[in-house]
ZAKEMI-407615 format. One record per residue (C-alpha): residue in three letters; residue number from 1; x, z, y. Coordinates in steps of 0.05 Angstrom, whole numbers, padded with zeros to 5 digits. Layout:
REM ZAKEMI-407615
{Ala,NUM,{X,Z,Y}}
...
//
This chain:
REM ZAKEMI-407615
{Unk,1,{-00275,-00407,00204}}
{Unk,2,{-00229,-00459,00176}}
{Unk,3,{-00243,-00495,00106}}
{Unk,4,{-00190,-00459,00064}}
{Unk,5,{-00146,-00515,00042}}
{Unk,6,{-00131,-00502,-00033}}
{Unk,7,{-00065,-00502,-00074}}
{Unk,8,{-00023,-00558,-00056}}
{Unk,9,{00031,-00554,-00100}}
{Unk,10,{00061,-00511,-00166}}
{Unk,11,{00137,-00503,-00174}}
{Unk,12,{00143,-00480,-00238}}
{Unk,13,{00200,-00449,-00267}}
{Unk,14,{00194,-00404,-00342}}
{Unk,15,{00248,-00361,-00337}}
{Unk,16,{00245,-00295,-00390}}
{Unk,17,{00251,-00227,-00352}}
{Unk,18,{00225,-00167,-00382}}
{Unk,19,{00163,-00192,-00431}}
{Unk,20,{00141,-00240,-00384}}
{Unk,21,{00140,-00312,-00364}}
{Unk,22,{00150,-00326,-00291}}
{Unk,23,{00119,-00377,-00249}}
{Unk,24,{00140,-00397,-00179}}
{Unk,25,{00089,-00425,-00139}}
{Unk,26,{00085,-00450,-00078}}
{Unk,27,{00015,-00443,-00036}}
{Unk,28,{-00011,-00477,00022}}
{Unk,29,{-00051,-00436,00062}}
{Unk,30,{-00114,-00447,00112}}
{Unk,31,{-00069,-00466,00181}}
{Unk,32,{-00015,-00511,00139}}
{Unk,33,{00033,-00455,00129}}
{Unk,34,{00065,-00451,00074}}
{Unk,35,{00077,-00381,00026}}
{Unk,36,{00119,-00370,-00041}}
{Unk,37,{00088,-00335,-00094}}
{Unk,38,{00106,-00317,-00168}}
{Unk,39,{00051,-00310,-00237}}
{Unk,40,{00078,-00266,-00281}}
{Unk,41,{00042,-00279,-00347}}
{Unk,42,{00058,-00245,-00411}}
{Unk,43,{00074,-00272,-00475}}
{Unk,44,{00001,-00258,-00508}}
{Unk,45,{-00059,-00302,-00475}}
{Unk,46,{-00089,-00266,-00419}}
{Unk,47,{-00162,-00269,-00396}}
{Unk,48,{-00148,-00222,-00334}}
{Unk,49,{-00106,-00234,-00270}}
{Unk,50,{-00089,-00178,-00224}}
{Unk,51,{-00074,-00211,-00153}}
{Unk,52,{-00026,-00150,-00126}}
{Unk,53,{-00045,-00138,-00047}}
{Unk,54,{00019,-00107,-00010}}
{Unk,55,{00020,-00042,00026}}
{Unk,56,{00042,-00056,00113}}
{Unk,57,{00099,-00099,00124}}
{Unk,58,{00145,-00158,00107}}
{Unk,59,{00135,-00164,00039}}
{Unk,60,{00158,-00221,-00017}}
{Unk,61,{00135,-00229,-00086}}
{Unk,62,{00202,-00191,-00112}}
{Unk,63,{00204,-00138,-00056}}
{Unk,64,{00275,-00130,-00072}}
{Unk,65,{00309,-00058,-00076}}
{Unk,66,{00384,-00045,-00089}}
{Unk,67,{00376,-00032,-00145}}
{Unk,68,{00317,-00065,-00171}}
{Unk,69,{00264,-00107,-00153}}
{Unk,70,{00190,-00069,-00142}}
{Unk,71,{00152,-00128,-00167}}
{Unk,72,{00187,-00141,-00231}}
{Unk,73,{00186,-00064,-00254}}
{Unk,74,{00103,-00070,-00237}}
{Unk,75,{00094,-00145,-00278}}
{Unk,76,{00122,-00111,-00336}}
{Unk,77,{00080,-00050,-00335}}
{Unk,78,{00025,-00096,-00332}}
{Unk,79,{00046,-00156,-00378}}
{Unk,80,{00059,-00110,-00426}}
{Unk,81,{-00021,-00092,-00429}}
{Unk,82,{-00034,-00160,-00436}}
{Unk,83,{-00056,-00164,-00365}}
{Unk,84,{-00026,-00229,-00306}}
{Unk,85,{00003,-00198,-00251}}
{Unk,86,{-00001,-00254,-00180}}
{Unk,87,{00048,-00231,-00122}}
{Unk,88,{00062,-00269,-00061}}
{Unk,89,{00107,-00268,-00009}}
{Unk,90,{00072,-00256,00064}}
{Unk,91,{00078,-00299,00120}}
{Unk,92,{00138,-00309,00152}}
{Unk,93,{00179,-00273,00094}}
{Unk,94,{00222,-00289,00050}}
{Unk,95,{00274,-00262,00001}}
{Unk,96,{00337,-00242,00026}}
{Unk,97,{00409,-00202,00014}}
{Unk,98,{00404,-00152,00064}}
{Unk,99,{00396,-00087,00049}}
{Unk,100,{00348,-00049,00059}}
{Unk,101,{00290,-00084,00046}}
{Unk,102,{00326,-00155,00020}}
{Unk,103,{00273,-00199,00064}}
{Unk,104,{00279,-00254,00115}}
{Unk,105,{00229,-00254,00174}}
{Unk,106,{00204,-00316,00210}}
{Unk,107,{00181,-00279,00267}}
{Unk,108,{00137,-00338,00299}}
{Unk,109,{00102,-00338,00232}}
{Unk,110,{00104,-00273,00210}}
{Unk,111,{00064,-00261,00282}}
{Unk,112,{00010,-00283,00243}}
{Unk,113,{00001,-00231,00193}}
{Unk,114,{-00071,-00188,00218}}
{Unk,115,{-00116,-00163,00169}}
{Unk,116,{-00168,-00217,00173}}
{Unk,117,{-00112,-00277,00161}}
{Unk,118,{-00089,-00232,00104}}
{Unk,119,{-00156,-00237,00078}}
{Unk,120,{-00174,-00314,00091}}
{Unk,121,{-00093,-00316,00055}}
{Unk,122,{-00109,-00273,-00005}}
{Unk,123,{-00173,-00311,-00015}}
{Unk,124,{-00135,-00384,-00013}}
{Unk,125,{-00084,-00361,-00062}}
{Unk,126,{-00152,-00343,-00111}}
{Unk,127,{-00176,-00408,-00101}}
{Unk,128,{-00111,-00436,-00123}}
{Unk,129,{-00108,-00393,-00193}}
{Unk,130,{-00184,-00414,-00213}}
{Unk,131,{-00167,-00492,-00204}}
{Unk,132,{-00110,-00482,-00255}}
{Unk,133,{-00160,-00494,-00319}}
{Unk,134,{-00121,-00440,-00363}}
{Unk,135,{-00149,-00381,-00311}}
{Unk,136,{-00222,-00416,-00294}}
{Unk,137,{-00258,-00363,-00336}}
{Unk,138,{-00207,-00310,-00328}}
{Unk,139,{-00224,-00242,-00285}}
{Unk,140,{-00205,-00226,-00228}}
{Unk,141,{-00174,-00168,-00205}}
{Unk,142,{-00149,-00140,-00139}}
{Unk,143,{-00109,-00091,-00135}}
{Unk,144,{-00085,-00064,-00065}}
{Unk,145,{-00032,-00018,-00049}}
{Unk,146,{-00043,00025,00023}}
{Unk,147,{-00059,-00024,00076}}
{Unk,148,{-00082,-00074,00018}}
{Unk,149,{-00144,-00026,-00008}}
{Unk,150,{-00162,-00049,00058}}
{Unk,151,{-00158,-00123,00051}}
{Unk,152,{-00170,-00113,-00022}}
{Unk,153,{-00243,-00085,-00002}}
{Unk,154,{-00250,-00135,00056}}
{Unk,155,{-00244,-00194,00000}}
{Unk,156,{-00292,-00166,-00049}}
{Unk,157,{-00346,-00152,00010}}
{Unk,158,{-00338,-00228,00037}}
{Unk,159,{-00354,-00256,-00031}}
{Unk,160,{-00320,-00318,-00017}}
{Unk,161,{-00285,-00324,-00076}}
{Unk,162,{-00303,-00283,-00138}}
{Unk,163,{-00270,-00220,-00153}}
{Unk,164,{-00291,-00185,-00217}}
{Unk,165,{-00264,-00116,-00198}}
{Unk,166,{-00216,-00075,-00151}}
{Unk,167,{-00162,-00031,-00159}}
{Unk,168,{-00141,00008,-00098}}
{Unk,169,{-00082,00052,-00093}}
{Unk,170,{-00060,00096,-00038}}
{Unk,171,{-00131,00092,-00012}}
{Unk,172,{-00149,00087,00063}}
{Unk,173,{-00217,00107,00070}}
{Unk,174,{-00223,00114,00148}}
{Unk,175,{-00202,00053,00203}}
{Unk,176,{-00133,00055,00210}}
{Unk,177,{-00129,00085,00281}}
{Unk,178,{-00163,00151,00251}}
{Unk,179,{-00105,00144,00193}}
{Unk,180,{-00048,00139,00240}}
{Unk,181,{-00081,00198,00283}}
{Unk,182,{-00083,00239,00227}}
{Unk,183,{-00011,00231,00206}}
{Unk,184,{00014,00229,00280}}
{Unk,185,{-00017,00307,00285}}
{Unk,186,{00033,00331,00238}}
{Unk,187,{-00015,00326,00187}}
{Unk,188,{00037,00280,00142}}
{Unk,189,{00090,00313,00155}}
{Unk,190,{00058,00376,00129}}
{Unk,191,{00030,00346,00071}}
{Unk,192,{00114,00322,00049}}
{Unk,193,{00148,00391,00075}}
{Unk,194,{00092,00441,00041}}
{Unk,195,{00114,00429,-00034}}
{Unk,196,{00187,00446,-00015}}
{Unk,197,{00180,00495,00038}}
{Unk,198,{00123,00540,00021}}
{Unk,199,{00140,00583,-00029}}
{Unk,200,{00076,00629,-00013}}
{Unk,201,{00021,00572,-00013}}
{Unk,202,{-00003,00592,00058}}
{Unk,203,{00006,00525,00093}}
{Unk,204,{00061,00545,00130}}
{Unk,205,{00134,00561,00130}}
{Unk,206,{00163,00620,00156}}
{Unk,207,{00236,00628,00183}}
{Unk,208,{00251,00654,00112}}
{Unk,209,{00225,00601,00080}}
{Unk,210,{00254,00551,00121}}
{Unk,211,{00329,00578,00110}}
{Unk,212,{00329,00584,00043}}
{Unk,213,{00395,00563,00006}}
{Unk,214,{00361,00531,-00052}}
{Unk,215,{00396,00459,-00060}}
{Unk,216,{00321,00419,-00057}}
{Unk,217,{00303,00461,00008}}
{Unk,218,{00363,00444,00040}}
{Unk,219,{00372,00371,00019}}
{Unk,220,{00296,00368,00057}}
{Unk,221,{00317,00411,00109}}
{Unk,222,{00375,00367,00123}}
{Unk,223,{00336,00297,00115}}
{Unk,224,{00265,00311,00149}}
{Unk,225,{00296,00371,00209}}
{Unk,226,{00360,00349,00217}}
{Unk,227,{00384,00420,00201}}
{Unk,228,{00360,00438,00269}}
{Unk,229,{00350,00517,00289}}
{Unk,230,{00277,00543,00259}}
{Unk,231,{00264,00561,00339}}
{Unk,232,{00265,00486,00356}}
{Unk,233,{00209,00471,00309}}
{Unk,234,{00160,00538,00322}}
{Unk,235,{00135,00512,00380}}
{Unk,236,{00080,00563,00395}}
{Unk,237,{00128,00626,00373}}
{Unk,238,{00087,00653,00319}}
{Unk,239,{00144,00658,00277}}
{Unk,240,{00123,00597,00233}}
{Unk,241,{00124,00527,00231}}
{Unk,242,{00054,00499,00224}}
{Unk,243,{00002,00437,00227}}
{Unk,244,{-00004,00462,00311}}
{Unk,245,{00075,00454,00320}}
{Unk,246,{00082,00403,00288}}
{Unk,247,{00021,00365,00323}}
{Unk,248,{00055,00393,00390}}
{Unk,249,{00117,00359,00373}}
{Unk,250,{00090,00291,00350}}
{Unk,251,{00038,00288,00408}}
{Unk,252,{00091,00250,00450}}
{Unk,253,{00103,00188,00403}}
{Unk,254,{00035,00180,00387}}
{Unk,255,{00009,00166,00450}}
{Unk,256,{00071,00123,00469}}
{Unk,257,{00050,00083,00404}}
{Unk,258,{-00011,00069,00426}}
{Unk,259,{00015,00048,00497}}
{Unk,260,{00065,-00008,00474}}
{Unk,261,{00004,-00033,00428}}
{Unk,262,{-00041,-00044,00491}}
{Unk,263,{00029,-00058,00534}}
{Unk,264,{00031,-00114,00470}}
{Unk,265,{00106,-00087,00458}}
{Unk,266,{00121,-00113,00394}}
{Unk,267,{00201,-00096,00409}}
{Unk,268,{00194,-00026,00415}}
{Unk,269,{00133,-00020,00361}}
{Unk,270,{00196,-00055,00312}}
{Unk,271,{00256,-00012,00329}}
{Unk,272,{00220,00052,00333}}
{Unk,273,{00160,00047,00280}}
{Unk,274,{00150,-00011,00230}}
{Unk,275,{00147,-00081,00236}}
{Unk,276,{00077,-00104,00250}}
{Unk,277,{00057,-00138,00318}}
{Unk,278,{00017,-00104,00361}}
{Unk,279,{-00048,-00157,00349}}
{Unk,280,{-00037,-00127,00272}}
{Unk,281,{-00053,-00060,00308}}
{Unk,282,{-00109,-00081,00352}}
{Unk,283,{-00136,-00125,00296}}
{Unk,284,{-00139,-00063,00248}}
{Unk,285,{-00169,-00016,00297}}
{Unk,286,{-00236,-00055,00318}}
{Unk,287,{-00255,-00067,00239}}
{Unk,288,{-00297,-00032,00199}}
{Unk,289,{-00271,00031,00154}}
{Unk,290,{-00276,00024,00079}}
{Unk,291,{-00320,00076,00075}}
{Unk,292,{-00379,00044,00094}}
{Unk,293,{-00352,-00018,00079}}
{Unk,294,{-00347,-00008,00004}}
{Unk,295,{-00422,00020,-00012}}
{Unk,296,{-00443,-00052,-00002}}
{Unk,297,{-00393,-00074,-00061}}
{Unk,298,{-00425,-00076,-00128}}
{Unk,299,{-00365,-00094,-00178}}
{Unk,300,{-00321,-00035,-00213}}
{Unk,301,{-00280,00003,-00155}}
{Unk,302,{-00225,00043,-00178}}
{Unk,303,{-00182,00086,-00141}}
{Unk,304,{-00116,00115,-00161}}
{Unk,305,{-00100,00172,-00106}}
{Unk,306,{-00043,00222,-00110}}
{Unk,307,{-00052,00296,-00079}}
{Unk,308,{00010,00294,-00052}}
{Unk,309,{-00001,00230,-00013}}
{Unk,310,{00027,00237,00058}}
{Unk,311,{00001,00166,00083}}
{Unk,312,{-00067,00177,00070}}
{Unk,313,{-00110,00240,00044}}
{Unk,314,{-00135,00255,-00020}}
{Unk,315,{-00200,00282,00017}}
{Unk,316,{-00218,00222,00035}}
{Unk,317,{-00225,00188,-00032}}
{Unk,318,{-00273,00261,-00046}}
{Unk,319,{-00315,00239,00021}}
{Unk,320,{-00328,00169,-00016}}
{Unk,321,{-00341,00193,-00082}}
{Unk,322,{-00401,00232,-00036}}
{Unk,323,{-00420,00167,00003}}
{Unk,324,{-00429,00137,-00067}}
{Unk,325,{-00465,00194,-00096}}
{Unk,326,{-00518,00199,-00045}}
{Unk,327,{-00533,00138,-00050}}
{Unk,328,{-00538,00131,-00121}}
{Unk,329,{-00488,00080,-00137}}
{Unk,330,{-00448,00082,-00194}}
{Unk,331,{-00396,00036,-00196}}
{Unk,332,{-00339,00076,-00170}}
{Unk,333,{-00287,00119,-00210}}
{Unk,334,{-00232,00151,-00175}}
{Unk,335,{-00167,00177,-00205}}
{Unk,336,{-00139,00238,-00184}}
{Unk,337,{-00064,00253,-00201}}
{Unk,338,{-00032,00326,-00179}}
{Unk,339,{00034,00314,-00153}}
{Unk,340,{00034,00248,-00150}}
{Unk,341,{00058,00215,-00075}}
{Unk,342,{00030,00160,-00038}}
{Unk,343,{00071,00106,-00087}}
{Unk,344,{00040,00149,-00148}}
{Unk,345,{00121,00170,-00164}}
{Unk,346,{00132,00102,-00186}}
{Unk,347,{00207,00116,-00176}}
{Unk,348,{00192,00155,-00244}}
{Unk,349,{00204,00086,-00281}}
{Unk,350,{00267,00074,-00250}}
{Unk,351,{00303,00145,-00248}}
{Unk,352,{00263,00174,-00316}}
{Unk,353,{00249,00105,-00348}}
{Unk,354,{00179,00113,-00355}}
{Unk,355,{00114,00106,-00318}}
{Unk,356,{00085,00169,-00278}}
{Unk,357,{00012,00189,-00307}}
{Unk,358,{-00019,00147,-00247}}
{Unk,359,{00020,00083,-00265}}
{Unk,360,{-00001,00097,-00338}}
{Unk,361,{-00076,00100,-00316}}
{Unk,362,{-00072,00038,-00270}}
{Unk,363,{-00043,-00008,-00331}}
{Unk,364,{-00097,00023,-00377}}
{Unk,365,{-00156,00001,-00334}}
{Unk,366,{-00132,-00055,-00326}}
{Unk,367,{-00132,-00079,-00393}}
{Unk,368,{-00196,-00041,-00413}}
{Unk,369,{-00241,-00083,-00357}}
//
């Protein structure tokens, strides 16, 4: 592996937003790339510093929104504790004015976002907060959103740079090809339509159900089936639409996923699923899940899961509570939150102006470890 080369340089700039100080940093990472990153600090002295992990994709250390920016919103919820909140921008990104996501991709070096340079990445941005003599004694805190409670665990496992305690959000417990398997089968589809649709908790919706007039059923209706005929969607004709039609239906695209991956397609992965390369795919298949990965991990674990999370299921943070049980470890909590999505309704903050329950609970560890 090559000698992580440590923070080169520190562009600061104190600007007041929120009840926080902001500083812009500039990080050079392990291969001579360089990456942007902001410290928000609040206006108390701080002995902890949560290093925020992103979920998939080109993020920046504003991830900008029309109408807000997701990073600022979360550096106040936590600045406001009394707790540092460390974002970065990802390889290759950069913050931009087009909507929808407001970020500028170097493709050549955004190619080289995979799990493990995340990792080596993560940890040279660490490296860089613990030379600056106001953090040397101060904890440190990861805390990963989605694909970062991956890279989040991967970090704390390595124990090449210390981490004094994770926070993982939107939990993925199994490798990520089992993860996109079990959404491709309809499975997160089911998991989104279910609290709209079925009215009679069966895990299905019948015809009835599924052309109701109620204004919420049809916005869904509209946005997820395209207001398409209930007979389009009851595949097997059993008069409802289920996890097996759905599965049926999806079947197609998951298997023509996994073909452009091996055909190395990352075109077609971009303009019909996300933006990750196909070595990001390949890269996250042949590693190790988190939930074996994590009984060897002896700081505080925390996870915040919602039940309503489509991405991931809450089951799985259940089957790790029972890994951990058997074998009598007990440095894992989780936090369960009932309908609460895959972003714990953080949109709560922005359309109710104030933090969902799960938000509330992440802060409140955070200043209590």
């Amino acid at each position: 592996m090559l000698r992580l080369i440590l923070f080169l340089s520190s562009l600061l700039v104190s600007i007041n937003l929120f009840s926080f100080t902001s500083e812009i940093k500039t990080i050079k990472l392990n291969d001579g790339e360089k990456i942007s990153a902001r410290l928000a600090l609040p206006d108390s002295r701080t002995d902890k510093i949560i290093i925020c992990i992103h979920g998939t994709g080109p993020n920046t250390y504003l991830t900008k929104r029309t109408n807000f920016n997701f990073y600022d919103e979360l550096a106040k919820g936590f600045c406001e504790n009394g707790v540092g909140f460390f974002t970065y921008s990802r390889r290759g990104c950069k913050n931009g004015n087009v909507p929808p996501y407001f970020t500028d991709v170097d493709s050549l070096q955004y190619s080289k976002y995979t799990p493990l340079q995340e990792v080596q990445d993560v940890e040279c941005m660490i490296k860089s907060i613990l030379k600056d003599k106001r953090f040397k004694n101060s904890k440190i805190i990861l805390y990963g959103l989605s694909e970062g409670t991956i890279i989040a665990s991967m970090i704390a496992e390595r124990k090449k740079v210390r981490v004094d305690a994770i926070l993982l959000h939107g939990y993925c417990n199994e490798n990520l090809l089992d993860i996109i398997k079990w959404q491709n089968e309809g499975n997160s589809t089911m998991v989104t339509i279910n609290p709209i649709f079925d009215k009679d908790g069966d895990k299905a919706i019948s015809r009835a159900e599924y052309e109701n007039k109620d204004e919420l059923v049809s916005k869904y209706r509209k946005a997820i089936f395209k207001d398409i005929a209930f007979d389009k969607y009851d595949v097997n004709k059993d008069s409802v639409i289920n996890i097996i039609d759905i599965t049926k239906l999806r079947a197609p695209f998951h298997a023509e996923l996994l073909k452009r991956v091996s055909d190395n397609d990352w075109m077609w992965i971009r303009t019909n699923y996300f933006n990750v390369t196909p070595q990001w795919f390949t890269e996250h298949f042949a590693i190790e899940a988190n939930k074996t990965r994590l009984l060897r991990v002896d700081i505080p674990i925390h996870i915040f899961h919602g039940t309503d999370d489509a991405n991931v299921p809450v089951e799985s943070v259940y089957d790790l509570q029972k890994r951990f049980d058997i074998c009598h470890k007990t440095n894992l909590t989780i936090h369960i939150f009932e309908k609460h999505s895959h972003d714990l309704n953080f949109y709560d903050i922005i359309t109710k102006k104030d933090w969902s329950q799960g938000h509330k609970a992440i802060f409140k560890v955070a200043e209590e470890l």
